[in-house]
N, C-alpha and C positions, 0 to 999 in steps of 0.2 A: 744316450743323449749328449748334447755339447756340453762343455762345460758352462756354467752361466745363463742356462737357456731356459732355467725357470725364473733370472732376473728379467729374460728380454722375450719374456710370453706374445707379445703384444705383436710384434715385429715378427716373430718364429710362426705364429699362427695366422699371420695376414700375408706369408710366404706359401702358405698350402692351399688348396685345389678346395674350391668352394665347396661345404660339405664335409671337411676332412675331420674338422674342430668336434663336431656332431655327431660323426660315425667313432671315433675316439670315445669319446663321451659315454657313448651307447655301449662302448667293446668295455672302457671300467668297468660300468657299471652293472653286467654281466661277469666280467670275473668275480666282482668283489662277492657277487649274490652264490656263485659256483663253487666256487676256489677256498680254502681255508685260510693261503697268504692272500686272495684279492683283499683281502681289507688285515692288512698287516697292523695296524693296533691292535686291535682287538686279540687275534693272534698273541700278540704280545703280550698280552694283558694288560690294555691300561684299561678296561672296564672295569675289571677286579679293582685295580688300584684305586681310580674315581671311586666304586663303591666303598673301600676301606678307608677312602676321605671323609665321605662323606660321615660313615658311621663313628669315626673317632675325631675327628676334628671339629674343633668351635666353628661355628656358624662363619663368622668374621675372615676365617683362612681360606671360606670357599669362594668368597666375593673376587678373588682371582680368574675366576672361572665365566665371569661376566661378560670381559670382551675379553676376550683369547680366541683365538681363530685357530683353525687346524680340525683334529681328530676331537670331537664333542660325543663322550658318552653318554649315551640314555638315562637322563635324572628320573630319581625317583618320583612315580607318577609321571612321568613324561616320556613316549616315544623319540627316540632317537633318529637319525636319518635312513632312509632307505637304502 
């Protein structure tokens, strides 16, 4: 990809062929379900990690985790995203 072209999403994807945004979308979210790197967090381990927060950190340290955007682990009692 360009350099910068996840600051300028907006312009990059009103550049492509009606459709393209959606067939994108659809091709993720089949690797990630496929693939062991499609969803390279997890991969990574930061499930583990978020669980080993959870279980050793005060309550107060997790309030971080409130508006954070990005990669969101499956909280306990809670389904994670598909």
């Amino acid at each position: 990809m360009w350099p910068g072209a996840r600051q300028r999403r907006a312009p990059v994807a009103a550049m492509l062929p009606h459709g393209a945004v959606d067939r994108r979308e659809r091709w993720a979210n089949n690797l990630r379900a496929r693939h062991p790197l499609g969803d390279i967090h997890t991969f990574a381990g930061f499930d583990q990690v978020r669980a080993w927060e959870e279980e050793f950190l005060p309550v107060e340290d997790l309030e971080k985790y409130e508006a954070s955007v990005g990669h969101q682990p499956a909280r306990q009692g809670q389904r994670g995203p598909a």
